[in-house]
Wavefront OBJ file of the C-alpha trace (Angstrom):
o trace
v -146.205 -135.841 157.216
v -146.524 -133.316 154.227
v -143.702 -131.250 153.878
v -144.765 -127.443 152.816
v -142.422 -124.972 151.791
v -143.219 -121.627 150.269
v -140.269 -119.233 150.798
v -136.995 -118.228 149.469
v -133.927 -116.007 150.379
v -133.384 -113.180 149.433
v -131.669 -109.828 151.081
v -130.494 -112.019 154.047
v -134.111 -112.829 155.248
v -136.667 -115.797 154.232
v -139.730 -114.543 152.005
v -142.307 -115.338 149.904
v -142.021 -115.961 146.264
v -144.126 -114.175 143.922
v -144.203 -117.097 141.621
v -146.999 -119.218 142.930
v -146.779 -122.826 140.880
v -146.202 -125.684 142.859
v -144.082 -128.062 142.701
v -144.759 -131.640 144.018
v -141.750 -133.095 145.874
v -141.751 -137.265 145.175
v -140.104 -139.562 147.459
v -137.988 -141.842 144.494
v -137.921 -145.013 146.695
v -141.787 -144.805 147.086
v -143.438 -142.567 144.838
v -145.132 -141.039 147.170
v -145.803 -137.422 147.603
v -143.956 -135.973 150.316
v -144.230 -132.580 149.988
v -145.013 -128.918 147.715
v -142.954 -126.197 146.983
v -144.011 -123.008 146.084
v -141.732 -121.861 143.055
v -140.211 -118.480 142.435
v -140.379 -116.616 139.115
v -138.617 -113.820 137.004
v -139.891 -111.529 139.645
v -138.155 -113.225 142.435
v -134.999 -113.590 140.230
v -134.852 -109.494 139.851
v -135.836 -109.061 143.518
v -132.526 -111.355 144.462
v -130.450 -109.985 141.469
v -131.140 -106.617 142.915
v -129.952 -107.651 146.169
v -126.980 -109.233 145.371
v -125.646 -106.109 143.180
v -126.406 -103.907 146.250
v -124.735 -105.653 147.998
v -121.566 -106.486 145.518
v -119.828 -102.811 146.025
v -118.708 -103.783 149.606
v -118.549 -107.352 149.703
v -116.175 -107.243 146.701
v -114.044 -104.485 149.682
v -113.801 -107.180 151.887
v -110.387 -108.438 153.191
v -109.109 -111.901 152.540
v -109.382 -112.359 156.253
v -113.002 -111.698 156.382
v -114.325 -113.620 154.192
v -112.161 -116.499 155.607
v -114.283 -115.998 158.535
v -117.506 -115.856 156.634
v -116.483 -119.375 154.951
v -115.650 -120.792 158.451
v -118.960 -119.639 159.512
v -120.674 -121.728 156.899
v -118.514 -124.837 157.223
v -119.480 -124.988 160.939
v -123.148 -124.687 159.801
v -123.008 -127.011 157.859
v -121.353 -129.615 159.338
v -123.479 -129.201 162.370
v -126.743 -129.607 160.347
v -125.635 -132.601 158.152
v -128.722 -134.757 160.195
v -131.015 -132.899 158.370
v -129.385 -132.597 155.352
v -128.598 -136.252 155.256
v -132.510 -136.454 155.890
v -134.020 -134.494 153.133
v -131.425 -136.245 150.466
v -132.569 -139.372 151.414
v -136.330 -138.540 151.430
v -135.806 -136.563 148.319
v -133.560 -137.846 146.064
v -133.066 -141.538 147.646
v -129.045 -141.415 147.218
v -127.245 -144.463 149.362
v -126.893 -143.670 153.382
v -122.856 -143.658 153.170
v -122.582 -141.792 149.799
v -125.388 -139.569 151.081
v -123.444 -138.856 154.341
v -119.571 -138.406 152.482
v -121.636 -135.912 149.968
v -122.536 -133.815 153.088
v -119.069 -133.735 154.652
v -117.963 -132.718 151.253
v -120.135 -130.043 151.427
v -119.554 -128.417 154.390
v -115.593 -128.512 153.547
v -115.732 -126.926 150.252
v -115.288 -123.696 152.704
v -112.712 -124.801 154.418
v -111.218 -125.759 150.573
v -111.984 -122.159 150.094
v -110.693 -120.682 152.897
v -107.050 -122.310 152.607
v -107.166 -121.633 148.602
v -107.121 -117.692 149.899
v -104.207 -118.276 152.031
v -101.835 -118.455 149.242
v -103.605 -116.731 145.988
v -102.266 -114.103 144.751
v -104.673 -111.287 143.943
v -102.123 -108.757 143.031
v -98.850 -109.666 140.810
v -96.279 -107.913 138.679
v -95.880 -108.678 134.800
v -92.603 -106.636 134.082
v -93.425 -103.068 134.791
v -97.280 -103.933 135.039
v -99.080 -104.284 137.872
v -101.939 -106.748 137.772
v -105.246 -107.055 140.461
v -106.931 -109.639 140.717
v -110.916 -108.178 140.773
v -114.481 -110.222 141.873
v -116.699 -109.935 138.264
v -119.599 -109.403 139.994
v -122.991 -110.871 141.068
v -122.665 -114.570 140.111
v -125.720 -116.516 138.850
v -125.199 -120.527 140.276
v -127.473 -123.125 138.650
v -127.152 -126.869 140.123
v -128.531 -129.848 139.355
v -130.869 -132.677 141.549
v -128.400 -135.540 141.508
v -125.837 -133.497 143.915
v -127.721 -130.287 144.725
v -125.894 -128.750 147.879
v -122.845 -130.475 147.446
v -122.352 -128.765 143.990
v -124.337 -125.335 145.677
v -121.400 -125.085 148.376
v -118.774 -125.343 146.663
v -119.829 -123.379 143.794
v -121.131 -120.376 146.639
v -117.662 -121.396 148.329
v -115.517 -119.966 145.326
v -117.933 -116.863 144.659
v -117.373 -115.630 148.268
v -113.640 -116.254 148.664
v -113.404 -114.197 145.089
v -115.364 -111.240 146.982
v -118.645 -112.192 144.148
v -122.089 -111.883 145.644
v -124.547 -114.883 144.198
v -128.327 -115.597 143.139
v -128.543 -119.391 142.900
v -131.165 -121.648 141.153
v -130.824 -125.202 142.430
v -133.010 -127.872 140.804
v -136.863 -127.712 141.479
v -136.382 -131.330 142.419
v -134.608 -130.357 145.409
v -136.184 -127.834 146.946
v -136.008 -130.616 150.628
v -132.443 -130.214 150.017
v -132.316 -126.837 149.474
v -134.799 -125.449 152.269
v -132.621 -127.583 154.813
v -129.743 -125.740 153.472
v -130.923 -122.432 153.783
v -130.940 -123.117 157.408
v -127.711 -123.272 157.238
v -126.737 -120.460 155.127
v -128.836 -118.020 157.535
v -127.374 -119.214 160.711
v -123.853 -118.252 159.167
v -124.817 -114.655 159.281
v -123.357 -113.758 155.900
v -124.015 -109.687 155.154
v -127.500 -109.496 153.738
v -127.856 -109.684 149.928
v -124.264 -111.658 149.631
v -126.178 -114.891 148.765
v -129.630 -115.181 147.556
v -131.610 -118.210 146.410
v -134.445 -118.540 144.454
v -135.977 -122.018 143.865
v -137.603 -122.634 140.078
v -137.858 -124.313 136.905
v -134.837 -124.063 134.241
v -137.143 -122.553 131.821
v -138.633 -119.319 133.924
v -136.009 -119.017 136.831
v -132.760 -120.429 135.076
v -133.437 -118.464 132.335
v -134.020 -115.306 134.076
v -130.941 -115.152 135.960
v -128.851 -116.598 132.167
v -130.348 -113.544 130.448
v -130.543 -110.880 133.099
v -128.031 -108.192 132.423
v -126.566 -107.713 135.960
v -125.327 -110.782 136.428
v -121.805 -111.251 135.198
v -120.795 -115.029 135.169
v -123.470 -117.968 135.191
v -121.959 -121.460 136.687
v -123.741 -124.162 136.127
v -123.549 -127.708 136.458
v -126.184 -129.858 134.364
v -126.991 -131.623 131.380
v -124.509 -130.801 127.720
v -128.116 -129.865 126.204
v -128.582 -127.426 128.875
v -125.577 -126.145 129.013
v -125.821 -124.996 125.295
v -128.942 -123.239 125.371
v -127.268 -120.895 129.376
v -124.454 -120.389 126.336
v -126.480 -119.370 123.873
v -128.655 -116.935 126.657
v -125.202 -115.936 128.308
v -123.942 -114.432 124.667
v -126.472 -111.773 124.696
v -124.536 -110.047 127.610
v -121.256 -111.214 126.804
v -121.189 -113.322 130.749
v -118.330 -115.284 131.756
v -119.426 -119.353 132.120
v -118.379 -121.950 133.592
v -120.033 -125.421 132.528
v -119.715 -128.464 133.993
v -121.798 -130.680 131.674
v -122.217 -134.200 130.682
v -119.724 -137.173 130.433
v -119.117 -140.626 128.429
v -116.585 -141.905 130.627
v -113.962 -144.621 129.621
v -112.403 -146.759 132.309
v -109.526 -148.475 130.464
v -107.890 -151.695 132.028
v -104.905 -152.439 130.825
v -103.239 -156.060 130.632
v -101.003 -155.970 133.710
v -104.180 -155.059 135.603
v -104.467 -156.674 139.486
v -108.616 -157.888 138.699
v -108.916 -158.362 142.038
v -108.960 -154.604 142.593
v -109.908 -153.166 138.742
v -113.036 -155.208 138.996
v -114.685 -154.047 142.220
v -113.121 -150.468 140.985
v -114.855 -150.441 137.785
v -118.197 -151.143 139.290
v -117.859 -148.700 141.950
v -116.758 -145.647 139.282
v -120.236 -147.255 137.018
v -122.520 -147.546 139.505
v -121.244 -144.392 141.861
v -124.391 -142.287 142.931
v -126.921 -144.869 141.663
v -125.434 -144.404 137.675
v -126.343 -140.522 138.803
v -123.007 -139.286 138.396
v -121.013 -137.308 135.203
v -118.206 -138.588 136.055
v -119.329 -142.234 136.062
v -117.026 -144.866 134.097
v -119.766 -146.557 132.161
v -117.239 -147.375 129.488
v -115.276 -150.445 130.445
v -112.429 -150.876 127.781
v -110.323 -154.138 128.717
v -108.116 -156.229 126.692
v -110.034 -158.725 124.278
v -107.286 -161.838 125.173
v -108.790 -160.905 129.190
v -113.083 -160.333 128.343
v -113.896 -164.068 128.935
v -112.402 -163.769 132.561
v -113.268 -160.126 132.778
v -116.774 -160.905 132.382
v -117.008 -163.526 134.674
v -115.906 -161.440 137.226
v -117.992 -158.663 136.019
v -120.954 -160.552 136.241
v -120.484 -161.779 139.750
v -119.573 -158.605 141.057
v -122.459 -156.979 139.743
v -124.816 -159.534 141.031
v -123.238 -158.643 144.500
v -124.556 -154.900 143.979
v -127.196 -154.212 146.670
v -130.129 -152.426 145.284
v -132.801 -151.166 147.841
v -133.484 -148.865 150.696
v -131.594 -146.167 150.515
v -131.520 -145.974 154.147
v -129.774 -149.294 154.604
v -126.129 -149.104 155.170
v -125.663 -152.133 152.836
v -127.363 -150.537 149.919
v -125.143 -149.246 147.102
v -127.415 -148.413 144.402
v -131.218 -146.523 145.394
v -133.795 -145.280 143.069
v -133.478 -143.290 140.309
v -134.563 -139.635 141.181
v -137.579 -139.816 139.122
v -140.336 -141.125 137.142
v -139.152 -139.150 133.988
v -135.428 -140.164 134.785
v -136.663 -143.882 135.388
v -137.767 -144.322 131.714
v -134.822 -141.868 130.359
v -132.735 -145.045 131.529
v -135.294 -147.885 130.409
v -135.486 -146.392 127.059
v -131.162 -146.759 127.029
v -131.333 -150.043 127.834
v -134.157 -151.083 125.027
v -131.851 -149.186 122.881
v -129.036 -151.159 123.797
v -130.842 -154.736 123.266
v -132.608 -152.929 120.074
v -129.100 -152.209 118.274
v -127.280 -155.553 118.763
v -125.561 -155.335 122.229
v -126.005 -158.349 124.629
v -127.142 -158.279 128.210
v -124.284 -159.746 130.417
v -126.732 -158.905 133.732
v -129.412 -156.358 134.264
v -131.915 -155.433 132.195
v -135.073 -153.678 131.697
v -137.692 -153.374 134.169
v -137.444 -153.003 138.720
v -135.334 -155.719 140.641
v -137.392 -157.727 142.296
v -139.353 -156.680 145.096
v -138.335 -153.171 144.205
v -141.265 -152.107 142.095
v -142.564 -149.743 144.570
v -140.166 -147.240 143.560
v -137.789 -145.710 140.447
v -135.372 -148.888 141.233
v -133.628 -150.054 137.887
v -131.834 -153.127 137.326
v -128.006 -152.369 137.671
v -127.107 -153.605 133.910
v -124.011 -154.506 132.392
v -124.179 -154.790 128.175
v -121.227 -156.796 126.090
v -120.719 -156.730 122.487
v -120.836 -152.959 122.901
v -119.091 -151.637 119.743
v -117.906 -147.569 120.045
v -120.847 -146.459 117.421
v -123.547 -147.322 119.275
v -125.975 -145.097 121.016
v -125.391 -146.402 124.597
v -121.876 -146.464 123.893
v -121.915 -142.424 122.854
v -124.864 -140.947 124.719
v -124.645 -140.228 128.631
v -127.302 -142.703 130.378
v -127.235 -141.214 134.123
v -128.658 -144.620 135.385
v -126.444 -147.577 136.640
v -125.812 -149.268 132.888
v -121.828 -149.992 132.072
v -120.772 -150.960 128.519
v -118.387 -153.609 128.231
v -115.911 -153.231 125.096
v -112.722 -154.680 124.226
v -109.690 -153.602 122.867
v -106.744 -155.237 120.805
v -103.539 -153.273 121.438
v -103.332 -149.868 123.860
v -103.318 -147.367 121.416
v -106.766 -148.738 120.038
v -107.824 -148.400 123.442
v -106.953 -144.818 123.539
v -108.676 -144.181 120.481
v -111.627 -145.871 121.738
v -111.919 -143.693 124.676
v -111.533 -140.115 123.195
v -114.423 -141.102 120.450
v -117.187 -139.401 121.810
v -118.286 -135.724 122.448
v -117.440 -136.157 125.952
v -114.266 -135.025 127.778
v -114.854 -134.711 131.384
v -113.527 -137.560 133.184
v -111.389 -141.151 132.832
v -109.768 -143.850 134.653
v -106.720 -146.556 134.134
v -106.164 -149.376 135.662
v -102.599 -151.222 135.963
v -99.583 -151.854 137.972
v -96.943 -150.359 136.281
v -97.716 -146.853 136.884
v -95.509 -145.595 134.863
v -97.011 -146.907 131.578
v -100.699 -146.329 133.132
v -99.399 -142.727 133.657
v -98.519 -142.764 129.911
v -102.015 -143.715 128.945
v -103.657 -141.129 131.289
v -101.807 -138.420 129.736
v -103.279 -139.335 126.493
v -106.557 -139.091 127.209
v -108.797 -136.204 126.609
v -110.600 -135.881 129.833
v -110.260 -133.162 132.544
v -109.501 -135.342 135.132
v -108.023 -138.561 134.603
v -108.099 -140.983 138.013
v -105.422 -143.939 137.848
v -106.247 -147.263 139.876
v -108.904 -145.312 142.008
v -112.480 -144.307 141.704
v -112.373 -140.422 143.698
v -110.028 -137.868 143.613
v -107.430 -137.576 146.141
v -107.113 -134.059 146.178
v -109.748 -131.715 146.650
v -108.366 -128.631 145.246
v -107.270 -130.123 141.871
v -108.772 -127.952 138.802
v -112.120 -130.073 137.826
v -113.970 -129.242 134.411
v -114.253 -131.150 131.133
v -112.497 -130.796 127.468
v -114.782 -130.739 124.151
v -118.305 -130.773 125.199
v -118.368 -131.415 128.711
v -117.826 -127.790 129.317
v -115.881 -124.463 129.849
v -113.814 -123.291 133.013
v -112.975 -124.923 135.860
v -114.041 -125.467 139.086
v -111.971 -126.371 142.975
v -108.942 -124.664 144.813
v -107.320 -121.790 142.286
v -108.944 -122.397 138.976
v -111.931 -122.390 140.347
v -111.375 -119.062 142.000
v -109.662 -117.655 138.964
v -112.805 -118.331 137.371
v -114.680 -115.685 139.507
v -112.200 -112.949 138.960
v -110.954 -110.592 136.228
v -107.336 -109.173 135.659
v -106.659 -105.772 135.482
v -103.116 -104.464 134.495
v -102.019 -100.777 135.898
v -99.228 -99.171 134.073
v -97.997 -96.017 134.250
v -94.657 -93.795 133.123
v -92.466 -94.884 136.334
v -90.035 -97.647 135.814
v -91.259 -99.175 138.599
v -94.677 -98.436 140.379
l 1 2 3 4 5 6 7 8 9 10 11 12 13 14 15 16 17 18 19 20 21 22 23 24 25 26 27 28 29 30 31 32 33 34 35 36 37 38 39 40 41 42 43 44 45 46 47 48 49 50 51 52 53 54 55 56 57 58 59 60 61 62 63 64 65 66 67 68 69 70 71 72 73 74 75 76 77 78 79 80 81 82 83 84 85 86 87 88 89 90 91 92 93 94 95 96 97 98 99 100 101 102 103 104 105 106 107 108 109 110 111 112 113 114 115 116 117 118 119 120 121 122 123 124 125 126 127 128 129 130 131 132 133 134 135 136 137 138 139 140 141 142 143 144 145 146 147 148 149 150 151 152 153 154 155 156 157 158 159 160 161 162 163 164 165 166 167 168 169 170 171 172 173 174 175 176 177 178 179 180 181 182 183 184 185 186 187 188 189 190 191 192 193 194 195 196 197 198 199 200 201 202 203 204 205 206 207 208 209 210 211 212 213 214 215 216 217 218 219 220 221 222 223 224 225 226 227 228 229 230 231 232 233 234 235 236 237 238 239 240 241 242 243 244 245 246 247 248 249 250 251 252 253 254 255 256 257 258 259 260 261 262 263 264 265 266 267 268 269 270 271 272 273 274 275 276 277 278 279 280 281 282 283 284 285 286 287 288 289 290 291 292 293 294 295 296 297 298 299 300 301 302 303 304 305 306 307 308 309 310 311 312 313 314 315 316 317 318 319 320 321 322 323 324 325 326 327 328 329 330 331 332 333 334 335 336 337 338 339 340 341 342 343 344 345 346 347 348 349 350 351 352 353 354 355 356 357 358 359 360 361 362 363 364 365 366 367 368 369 370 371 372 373 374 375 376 377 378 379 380 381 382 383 384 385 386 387 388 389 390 391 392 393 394 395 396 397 398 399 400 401 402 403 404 405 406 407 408 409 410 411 412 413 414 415 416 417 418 419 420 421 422 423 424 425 426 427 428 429 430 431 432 433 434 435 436 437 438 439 440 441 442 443 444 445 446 447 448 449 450 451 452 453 454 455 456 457 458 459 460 461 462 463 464 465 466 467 468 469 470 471 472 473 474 475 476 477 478
């Protein structure tokens, strides 16, 4: 059945947009058509802006206790519409069942993350004689991306409301499945009308129009390095606070007292996390050249283990690419690769087989990847891992801090002491050590060098939605 959808939210209450292109929603695994969306425009984006700075002066007034209660309102929401959230990913964006499913818990307890980050945050504290508050910035522009849409929306609106910020979020036109299902959600929480708004659109007419409009006061975004330049470059005009979360080259060192049992099946699960479609994706494999002949073996068979397919088969670990435009993005890598001397360990251009029916793409490993090539520099987002040696640990260090890239990084080894050495040298905001996810959901996440500004999760996060202002006065003490 086609899907239709041809509203927005705005001022508490579904409506129309005034945009009227439409947008046709592709199911990856099939290429079929599944649906239209109606898109929004710079009209809708000052109709929502509008309503979010109406409704900033007493949102922003709000106790911590109340908007605790708001962000339990939306966890339970969410969590008891995750069928149909679950659903639309899955028709929309083709993500694996399980990874689909732990996305949308994730989702629905970025409140609760929220909610216990307010418990102990100071939003008043004394410097000396000064007295310093804590203050909400303002309406907060939120721009996400198709290959986590609502995960990425929640917690992103999660930190805006605990700060007391009202929001006007873009996600990606590619998601607007996701994002209608969502807005279920959001409406049934009963949130004060005008505290979250949401405006579905293209980068260039939507996502511009909230980066350049002059009411909004911080724009955070997670997307593309590319993209994230040119909300930078539209955010300077009104001197807005960012926060970008932006592309990553990932290194995944394994060092020699590695257990390969575990490293192995570890370093394929960081590559080939989210089908490839994930910034934080270890699709740099650095190991130690006297190890690469066994390393590779294993490599190899591991890979060849990887179940490519129906994203609504338990068993399936990597589904289609999200979508025709993506699919070649990552064919054109691997060409690249083969085109500048790297060998093909596995994988390799073109659909498995049997898969050809939709944006499937061979999960590829290359060797002989030296640190100056393209596809050892350039973010792929597909499931394509370079294999690269190393000689002695502090080559391997420099190996993995050569790129633009700084947002995430993994080490494998059993003495954690000396892997704990290694992580601390790496440039990366978030460096995991023999594991492939975090282990603590309120740790600061955010990237060094070109992989962004600010950070998001638990206090930084929040921090990054508020603005200090110091009272003094003649007293010795206020």
């Amino acid at each position: 059945m086609m899907i239709s959808i041809d509203r927005i939210y705005i001022n508490g209450a579904f409506v129309r947009p005034h945009g009227t292109a439409v947008h046709a929603q592709i199911n990856p695994a099939t290429k079929a058509v599944i649906g239209n969306t109606v898109l929004g425009d710079a009209e809708d984006v000052a109709r929502a802006v509008a309503a979010a700075r109406a409704a900033f002066p007493a949102f922003s007034r709000t106790s911590v206790a109340e908007r605790q209660a708001l962000l339990h309102r939306l966890h339970d929401a969410v969590q008891a519409r995750e069928d149909a959230l679950v659903k639309a990913t899955l028709q929309e964006y083709g993500g694996p069942l399980k990874d689909t499913i732990a996305r949308t818990r994730f989702a629905a307890r970025a409140f609760l993350l929220a909610s216990e980050t307010l418990e102990t945050f100071a939003f008043v504290r004394r410097i000396g004689k000064a007295t310093i508050l804590m203050e909400p910035l303002g309406v907060v522009g939120i721009i996400t991306p198709w290959n986590a849409n609502y995960t990425l929306l929640c917690n992103k609106l999660a930190s805006a409301i605990a700060a007391g910020c009202t929001a006007v979020v873009k996600p990606s036109e590619l998601s607007t499945l996701q994002t209608d299902a969502l807005l279920e959600c959001i409406h049934a929480a009963g949130l004060p009308a005008g505290v979250v708004n949401v405006v579905n659109g293209t980068g260039d007419e939507v996502g511009t129009a909230i980066t350049r409009h002059p009411d909004i006061a911080l724009i955070s975004f997670t997307g593309s390095t590319r993209v994230g330049r040119l909300i930078l470059q539209g955010a300077a005009e009104t001197l807005k606070r960012v926060t970008l979360e932006l592309g990553g080259k990932s290194a995944n060192i394994i060092l020699d007292d590695a257990d390969l049992d575990k490293a192995i099946p570890l370093a394929v699960r960081i590559a080939f996390a989210n089908s490839g479609q994930a910034c934080v994706a270890g699709t740099r494999l650095l190991v130690p050249a006297d190890m690469l002949p066994e390393i590779r073996r294993r490599l190899a068979q591991a890979v060849a283990a990887v179940q490519v397919g129906d994203p609504w088969d338990e068993a399936t670990t990597i589904g289609p690419i999200v979508s025709q435009t993506q699919y070649e993005r990552v064919q054109r890598y691997i060409h690249l690769g083969i085109d500048e001397g790297a060998t093909l360990l596995i994988g390799g251009p073109g659909h498995p087989e049997g898969l050809e029916h939709g944006y499937f793409v061979r999960p590829t490993v290359f060797e002989h990847v030296t640190p100056d090539m393209t596809i050892a520099q350039e973010e792929i987002f597909g499931p394509v891992l370079c294999l690269m040696s190393y000689e002695t640990e502090e080559q391997a260090i420099e190996i993995a801090n050569g790129t633009m890239y700084g947002l995430a990084a993994y080490v494998s080894g059993t003495d954690l002491a000396r892997a704990r050495r290694v992580a601390a040298r790496l440039v990366a905001g978030r460096v995991l050590i023999n594991r492939a996810e975090s282990n603590e959901p309120k740790a600061p996440f955010g990237g060094f060098k070109q992989s962004g500004i600010g950070r998001e999760y638990g206090p930084f996060g929040l921090e990054g939605h508020l603005e200090p202002k110091a009272l003094m006065d003649d007293e010795d003490e206020l």
